[in-house]
C-alpha positions as CSV (number, residue, x, y, z in Angstrom):
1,X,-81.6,4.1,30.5
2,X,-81.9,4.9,26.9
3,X,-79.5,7.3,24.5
4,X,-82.3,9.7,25.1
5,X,-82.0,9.8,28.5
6,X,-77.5,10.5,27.6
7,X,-78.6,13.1,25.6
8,X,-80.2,15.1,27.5
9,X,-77.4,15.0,30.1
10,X,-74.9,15.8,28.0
11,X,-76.9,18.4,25.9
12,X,-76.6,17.1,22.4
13,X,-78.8,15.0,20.0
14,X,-79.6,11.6,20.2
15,X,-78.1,10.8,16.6
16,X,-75.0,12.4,18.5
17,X,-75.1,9.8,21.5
18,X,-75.7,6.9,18.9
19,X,-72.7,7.5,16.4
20,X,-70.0,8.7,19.2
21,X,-71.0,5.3,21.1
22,X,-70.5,3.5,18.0
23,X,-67.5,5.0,16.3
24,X,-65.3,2.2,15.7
25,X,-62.4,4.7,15.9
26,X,-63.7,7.1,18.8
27,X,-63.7,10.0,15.9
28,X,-66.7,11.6,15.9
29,X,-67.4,14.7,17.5
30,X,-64.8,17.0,19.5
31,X,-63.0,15.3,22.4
32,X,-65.5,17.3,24.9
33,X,-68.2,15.6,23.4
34,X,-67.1,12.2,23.6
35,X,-66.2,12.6,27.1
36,X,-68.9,14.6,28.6
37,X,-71.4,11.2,26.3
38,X,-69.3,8.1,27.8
39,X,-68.9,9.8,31.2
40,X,-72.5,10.1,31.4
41,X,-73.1,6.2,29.5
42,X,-70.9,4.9,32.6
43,X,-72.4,6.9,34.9
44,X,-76.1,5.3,34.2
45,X,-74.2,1.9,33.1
46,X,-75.9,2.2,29.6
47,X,-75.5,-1.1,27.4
48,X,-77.9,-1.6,24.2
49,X,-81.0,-3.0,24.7
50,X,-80.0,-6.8,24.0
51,X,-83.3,-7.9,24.1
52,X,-84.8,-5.6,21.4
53,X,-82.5,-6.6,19.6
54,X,-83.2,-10.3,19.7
55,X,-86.7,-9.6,19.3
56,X,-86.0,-7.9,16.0
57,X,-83.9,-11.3,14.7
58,X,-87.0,-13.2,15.9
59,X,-85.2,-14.2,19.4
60,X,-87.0,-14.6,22.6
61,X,-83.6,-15.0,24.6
62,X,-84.8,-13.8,28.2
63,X,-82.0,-11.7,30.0
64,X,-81.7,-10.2,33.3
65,X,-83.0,-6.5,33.4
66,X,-79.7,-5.0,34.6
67,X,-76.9,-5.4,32.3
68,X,-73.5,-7.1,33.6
69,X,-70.7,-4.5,34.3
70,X,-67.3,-4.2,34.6
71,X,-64.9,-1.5,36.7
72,X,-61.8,0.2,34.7
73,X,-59.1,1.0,36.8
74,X,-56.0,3.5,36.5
75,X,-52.5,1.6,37.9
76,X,-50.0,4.1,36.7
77,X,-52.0,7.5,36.5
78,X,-54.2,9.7,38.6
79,X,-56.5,11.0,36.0
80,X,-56.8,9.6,32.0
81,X,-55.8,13.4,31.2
82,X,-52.3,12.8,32.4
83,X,-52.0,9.6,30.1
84,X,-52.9,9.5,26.4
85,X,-52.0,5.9,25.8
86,X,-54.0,5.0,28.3
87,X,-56.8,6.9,27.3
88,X,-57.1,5.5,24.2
89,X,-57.4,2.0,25.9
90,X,-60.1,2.7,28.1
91,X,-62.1,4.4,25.5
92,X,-61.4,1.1,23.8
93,X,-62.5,-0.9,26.3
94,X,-65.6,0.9,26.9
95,X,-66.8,0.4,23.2
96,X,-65.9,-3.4,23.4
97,X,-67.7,-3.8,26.6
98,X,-70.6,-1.9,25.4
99,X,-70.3,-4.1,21.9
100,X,-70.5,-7.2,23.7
101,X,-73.8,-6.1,25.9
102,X,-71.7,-5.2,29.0
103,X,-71.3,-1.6,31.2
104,X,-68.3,0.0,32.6
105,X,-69.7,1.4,35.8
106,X,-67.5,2.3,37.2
107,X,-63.4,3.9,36.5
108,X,-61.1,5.1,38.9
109,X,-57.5,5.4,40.3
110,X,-55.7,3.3,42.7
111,X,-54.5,6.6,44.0
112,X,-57.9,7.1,45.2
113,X,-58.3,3.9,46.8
114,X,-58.0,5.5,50.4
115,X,-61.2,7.8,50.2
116,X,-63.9,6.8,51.9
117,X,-66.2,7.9,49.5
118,X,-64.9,5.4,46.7
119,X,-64.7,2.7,48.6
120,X,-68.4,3.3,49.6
121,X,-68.7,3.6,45.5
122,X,-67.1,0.4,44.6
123,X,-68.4,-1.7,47.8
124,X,-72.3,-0.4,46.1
125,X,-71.1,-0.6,42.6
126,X,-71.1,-4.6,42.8
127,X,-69.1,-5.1,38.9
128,X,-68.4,-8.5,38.2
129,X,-64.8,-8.3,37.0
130,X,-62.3,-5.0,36.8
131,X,-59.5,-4.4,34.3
132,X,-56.2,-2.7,35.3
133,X,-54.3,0.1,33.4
134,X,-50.6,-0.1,34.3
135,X,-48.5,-1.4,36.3
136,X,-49.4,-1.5,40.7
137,X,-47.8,-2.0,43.8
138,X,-48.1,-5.6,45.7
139,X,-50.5,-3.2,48.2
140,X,-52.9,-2.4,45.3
141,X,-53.2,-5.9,44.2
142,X,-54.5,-7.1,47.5
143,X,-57.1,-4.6,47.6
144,X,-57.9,-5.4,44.4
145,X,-58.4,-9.2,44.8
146,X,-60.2,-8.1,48.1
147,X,-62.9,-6.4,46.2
148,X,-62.9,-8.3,42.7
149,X,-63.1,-11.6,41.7
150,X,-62.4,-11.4,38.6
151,X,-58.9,-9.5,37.4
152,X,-57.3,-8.4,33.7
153,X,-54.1,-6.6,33.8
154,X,-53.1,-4.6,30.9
155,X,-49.9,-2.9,30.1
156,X,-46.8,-2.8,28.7
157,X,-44.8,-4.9,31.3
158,X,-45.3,-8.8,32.8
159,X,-46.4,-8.5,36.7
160,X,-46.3,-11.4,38.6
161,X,-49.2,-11.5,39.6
162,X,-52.2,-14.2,39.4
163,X,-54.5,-13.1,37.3
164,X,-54.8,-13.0,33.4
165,X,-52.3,-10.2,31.6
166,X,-52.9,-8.1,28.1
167,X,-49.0,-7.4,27.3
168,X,-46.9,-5.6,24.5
169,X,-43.5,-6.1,25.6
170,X,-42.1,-2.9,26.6
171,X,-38.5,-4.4,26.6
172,X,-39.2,-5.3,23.2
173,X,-40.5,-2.2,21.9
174,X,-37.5,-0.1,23.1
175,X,-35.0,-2.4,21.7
176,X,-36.8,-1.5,18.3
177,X,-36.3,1.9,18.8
178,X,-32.8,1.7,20.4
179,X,-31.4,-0.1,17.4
180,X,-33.3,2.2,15.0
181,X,-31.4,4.8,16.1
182,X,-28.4,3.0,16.2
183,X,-28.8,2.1,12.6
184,X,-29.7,5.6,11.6
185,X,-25.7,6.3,12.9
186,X,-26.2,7.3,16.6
187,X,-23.6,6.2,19.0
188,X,-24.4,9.2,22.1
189,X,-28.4,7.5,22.6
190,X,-30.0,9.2,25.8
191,X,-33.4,8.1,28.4
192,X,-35.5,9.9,28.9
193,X,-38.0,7.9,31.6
194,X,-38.6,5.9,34.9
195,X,-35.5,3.8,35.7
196,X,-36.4,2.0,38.9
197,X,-38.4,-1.7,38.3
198,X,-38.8,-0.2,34.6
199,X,-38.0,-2.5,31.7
200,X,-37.5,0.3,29.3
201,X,-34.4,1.6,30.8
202,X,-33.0,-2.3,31.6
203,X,-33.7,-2.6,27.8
204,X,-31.9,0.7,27.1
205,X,-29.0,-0.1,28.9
206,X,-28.9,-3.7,27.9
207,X,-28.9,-2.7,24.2
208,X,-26.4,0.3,24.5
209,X,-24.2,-2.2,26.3
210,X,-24.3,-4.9,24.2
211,X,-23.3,-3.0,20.8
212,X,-20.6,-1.6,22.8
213,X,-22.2,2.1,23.4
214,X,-21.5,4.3,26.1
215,X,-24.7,4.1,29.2
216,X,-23.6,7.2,30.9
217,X,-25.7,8.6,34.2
218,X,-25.6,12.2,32.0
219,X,-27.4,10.8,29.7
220,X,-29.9,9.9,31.7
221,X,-33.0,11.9,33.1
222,X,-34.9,9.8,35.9
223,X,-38.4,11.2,35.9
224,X,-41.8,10.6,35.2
225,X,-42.9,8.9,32.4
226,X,-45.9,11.9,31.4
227,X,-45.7,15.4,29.9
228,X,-44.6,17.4,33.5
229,X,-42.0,14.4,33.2
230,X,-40.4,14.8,29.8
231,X,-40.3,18.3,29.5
232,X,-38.0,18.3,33.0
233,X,-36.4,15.1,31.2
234,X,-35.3,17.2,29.1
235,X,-34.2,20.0,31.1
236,X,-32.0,17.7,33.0
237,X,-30.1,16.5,29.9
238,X,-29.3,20.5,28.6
239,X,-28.2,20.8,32.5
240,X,-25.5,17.9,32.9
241,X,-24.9,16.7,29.4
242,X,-22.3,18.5,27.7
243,X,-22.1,17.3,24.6
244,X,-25.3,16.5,24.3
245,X,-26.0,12.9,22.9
246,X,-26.9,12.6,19.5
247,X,-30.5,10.5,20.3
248,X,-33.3,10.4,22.9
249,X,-35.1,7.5,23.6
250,X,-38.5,8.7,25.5
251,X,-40.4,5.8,27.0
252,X,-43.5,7.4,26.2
253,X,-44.9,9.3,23.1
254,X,-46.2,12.1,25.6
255,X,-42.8,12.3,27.5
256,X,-41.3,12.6,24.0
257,X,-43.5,15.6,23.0
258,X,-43.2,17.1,26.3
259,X,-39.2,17.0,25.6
260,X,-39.8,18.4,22.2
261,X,-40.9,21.6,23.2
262,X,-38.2,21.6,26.0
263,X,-35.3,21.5,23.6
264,X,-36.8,23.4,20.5
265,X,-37.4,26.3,23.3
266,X,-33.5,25.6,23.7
267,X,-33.2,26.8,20.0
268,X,-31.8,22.3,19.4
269,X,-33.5,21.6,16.1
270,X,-34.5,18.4,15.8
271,X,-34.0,15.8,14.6
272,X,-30.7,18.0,12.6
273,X,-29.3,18.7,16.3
274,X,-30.6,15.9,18.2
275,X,-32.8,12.9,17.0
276,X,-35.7,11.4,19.3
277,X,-37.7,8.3,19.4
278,X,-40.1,6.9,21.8
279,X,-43.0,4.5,22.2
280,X,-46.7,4.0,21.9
281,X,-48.0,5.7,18.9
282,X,-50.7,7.9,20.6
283,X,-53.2,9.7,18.3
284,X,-51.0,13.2,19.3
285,X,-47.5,11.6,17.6
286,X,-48.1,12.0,14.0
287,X,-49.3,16.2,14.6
288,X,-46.5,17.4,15.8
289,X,-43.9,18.9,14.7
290,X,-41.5,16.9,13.3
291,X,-43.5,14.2,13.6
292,X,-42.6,11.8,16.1
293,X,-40.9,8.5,15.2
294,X,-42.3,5.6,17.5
295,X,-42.6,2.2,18.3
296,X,-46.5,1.6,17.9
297,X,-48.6,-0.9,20.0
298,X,-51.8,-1.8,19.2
299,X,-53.9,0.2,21.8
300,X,-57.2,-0.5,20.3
301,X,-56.4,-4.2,20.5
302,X,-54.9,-4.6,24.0
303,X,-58.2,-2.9,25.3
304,X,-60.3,-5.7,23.2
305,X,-58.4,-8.4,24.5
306,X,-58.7,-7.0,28.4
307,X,-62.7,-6.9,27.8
308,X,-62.5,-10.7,25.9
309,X,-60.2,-12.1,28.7
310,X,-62.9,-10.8,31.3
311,X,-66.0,-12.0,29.3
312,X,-64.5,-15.3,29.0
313,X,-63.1,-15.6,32.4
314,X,-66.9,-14.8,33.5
315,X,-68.4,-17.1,31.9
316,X,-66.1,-19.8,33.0
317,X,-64.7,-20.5,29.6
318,X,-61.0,-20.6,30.9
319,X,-59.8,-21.4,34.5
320,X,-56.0,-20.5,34.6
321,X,-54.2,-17.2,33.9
322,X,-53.5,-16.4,30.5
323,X,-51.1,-14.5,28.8
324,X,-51.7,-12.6,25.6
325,X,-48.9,-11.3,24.0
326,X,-49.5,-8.6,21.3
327,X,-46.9,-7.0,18.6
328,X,-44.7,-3.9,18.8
329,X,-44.3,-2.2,15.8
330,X,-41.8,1.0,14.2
331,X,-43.4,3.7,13.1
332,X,-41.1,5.6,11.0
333,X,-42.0,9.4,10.6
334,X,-39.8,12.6,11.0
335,X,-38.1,12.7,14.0
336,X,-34.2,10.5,13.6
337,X,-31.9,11.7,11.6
338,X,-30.0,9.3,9.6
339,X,-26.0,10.8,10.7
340,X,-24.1,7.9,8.6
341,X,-21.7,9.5,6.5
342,X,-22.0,9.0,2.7
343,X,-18.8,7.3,2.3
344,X,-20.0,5.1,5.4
345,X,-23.3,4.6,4.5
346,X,-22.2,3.4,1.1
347,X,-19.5,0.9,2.8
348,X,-22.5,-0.4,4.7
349,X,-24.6,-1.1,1.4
């Protein structure tokens, strides 16, 4: 299939197909566009023509006519709507894969898995390797190695699980935030977040702990880590917390916008009333309103590594699982208030 072909199907030019498949920072065109152009590039499993290319350099490098592919699958999510963070990556890892002369056929959630028409899909769709979005449950992971040989997990916690793993500590990254805000003054920090099998909250109430805070349950809103999630996060903590604490750890940037608008409909100004911090540095963090405050991971990268770690595994250039362990790193923009008090911010200089 050729980029004429994608643009007809998506009804825009051809130079439009061409520069939104190779943006190096997925911003050309509206969001539509770029998702109505790669749905239908994965669709047909579009990859550059390798050989043209080879041609032009004066190669004669003989490849098979149908280009190797890869399957992109959601742990955590049911739809890449519900999860920015993860959208980013697999937008990422669609442009590396394409880069390096490969497809992604095929991209789904492990919520589907039971549907007999996707399991008709991926039994026809024959990929040779599948990376994983998220975190999944011991179930997933056998249905998983049932149907792929070839497995890269990527996320933002360790799994023990035997295949090669794309990481940016999530323990570390809210300990970043947690003692940001507890250098900014705040003694009252609040979750706002999963807290079963969740490293974030451990890490919360590890650091809390530790520095000799108060970890109280009314502090702390069990829900889901997504927008729905944060703004009834959020909800929960004007319910049962009374006072209110001073700082909010979100464990996600979405959950933390969600809350946002939760508590600024509560007429709390933030960050003078209440401070909030979260995690992940999605595109959306640094347009709102104040601007969120974050501990940043490197999306683009984890989703280059995933697609290298699969390559290499293909073609045999490592046997055992690796690890790749990538930075977290603070993102300082409007949302914590500093609440030291002059004279005590002065005794601490």
């Amino acid at each position: 299939m050729t980029l004429k072909q994608i643009a007809i199907m998506a009804g825009v030019s051809i130079s439009t197909v061409s520069r939104i498949l190779n943006s190096p920072d997925n911003s050309f065109a509206t969001k539509e566009v770029r998702d109505r152009v790669w749905k239908f590039a994965r669709e047909i499993g579009y990859v550059p023509d390798q050989n043209a290319r080879e041609l032009k350099l004066g190669k004669r490098t003989l490849r098979r006519s149908s280009p190797p592919s890869i399957s992109c699958i959601l742990g955590r999510t049911r739809q890449l709507d519900d999860d920015p963070f993860f959208a980013q990556m697999s937008r990422a890892i669609e442009q590396q894969a394409l880069d390096l002369g490969y497809a992604v056929r095929h991209s789904y959630s492990l919520f589907d898995i039971e549907t007999d028409t996707l399991l008709d899909q991926i039994e026809s769709s024959h990929t040779d390797g599948a990376i994983i979005l998220g975190r999944f449950s011991n179930d997933s992971m056998s249905f998983l190695e049932k149907h792929y040989k070839n497995l890269v997990y990527v996320g933002r916690n360790i799994i023990s699980a035997n295949c090669d793993q794309v990481i940016c500590d999530g323990y570390e990254a809210t300990e970043i935030a947690i003692m940001h805000l507890i250098a900014n003054g705040h003694k009252r920090i609040g979750y706002i977040g999963e807290t079963l099998n969740e490293v974030r909250y451990e890490a919360y109430c590890d650091i809390t702990r530790k520095h000799g805070l108060e970890c109280s349950d009314k502090w702390v809103s069990n829900c889901p880590q997504n927008g729905p999630g944060g703004y009834q996060g959020a909800e929960e903590l004007l319910a049962k917390a009374s006072p209110l604490p001073t700082a909010v750890f979100c464990a996600t940037d979405i959950a933390a916008i969600a809350a946002l608008r939760r508590f600024s409909e509560a007429k709390i100004k933030v960050p003078e009333q209440l401070s909030i911090i979260s995690m992940d540095n999605i595109e959306l963090s640094g347009y709102v309103s104040p601007m969120l405050t974050t501990v940043g991971m490197p999306i683009v990268e984890m989703g280059n590594w995933a697609v290298q770690l699969l390559i290499d595994r293909l073609r045999k250039r490592h046997k055992l699982p690796a690890k790749v362990l990538l930075p977290n790193k603070l993102i300082i923009r409007e949302s914590v208030a500093n609440i030291i008090r002059p004279s005590k911010r002065h005794e601490a200089l």
